[in-house]
N, C-alpha and C positions, 0 to 999 in steps of 0.2 A: 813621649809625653806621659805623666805619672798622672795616676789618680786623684781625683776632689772629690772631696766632698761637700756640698752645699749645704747649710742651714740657715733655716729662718728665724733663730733664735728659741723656737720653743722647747722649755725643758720635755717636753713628751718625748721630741726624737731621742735625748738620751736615755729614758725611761723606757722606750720601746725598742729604742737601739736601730736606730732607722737614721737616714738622710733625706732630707726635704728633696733634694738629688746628686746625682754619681755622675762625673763626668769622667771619662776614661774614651782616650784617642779623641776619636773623631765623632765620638759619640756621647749623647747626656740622655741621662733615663731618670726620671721626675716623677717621683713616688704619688701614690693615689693622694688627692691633695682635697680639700674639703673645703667649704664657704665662707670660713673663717675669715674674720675680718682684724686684720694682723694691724689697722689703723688702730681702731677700736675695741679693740681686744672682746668684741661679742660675735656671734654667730646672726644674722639677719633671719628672719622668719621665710622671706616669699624664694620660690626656688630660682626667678632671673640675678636677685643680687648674690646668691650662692653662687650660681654657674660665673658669673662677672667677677667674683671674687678669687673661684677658683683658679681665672684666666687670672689675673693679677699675680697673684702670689706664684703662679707658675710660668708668669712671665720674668717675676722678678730671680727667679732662680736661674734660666737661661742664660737671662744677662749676667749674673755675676760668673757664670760659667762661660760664657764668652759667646754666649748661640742666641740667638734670633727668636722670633715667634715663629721667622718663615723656614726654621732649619728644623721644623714638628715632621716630621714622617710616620709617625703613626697616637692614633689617641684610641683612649676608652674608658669609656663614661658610665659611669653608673650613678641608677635613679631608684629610689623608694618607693613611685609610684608609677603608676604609667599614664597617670594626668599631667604628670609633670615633664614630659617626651619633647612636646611642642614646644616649650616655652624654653626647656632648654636647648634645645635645636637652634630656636631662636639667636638665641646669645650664641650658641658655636656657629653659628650663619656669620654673625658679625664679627667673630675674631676670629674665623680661619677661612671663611668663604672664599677668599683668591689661592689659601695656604693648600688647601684640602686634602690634607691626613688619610692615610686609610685609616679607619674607624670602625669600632664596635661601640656598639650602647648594649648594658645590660639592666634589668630589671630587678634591684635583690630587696629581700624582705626586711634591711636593716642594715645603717652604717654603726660605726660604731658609737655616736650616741644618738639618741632619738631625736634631737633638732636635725641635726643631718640629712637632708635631703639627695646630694649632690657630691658627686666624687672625681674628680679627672686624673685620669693618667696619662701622661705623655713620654716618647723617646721621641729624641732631635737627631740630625745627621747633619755635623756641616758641611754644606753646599759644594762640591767643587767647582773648581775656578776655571 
């Protein structure tokens, strides 16, 4: 099985030189992905429609790679505040709560731009049969 690459369209992964995600064998690894609202081309203010967006957009990459939500085996999340912990807990409760990832949450003092609240990263493993 050869290498994909996944994009979401945005000219930034060429300017950054990045993939939205890399699927290679049996495996997809989904770059830190942000709350960007890829409908609406704006970034939402409150940290649950970031975390919801960032599940979105990193659902929509799985699937074109061929994986699942439930084919996630490991995530990590980073947050700009630590008020913000619960409410995104919240939202990973509701979109992986049966899935359950091993997982790190990290705490940093800034994404890369200041609306940014919210960051997910995930690798998939397809399931064997």
């Amino acid at each position: 099985m050869s290498r994909r690459l996944i994009s979401t369209g945005s000219p930034f992964e060429k300017t950054a030189g990045y993939s939205r995600a890399v699927i290679d064998g049996e495996f997809a690894f989904v770059a830190g992905t942000t709350g960007y609202d890829y409908t609406t081309m704006t970034m939402p203010a409150d940290v649950t429609s970031q975390s919801r967006n960032c599940f979105k957009t990193i659902e929509a990459a799985l699937k074109e790679g061929g994986f699942e939500m439930a084919d996630i085996v490991r995530a990590t999340y980073y947050v700009t505040d630590t008020s913000y912990i619960d409410v995104h807990f919240a939202v990973c409760g509701e979109v992986l709560g049966d899935i359950r990832p091993a997982a790190t949450l990290l705490v940093v003092s800034a994404l890369a731009k200041p609306e940014m609240k919210v960051e997910i990263e995930v690798t998939a493993k397809r399931r064997s049969i």
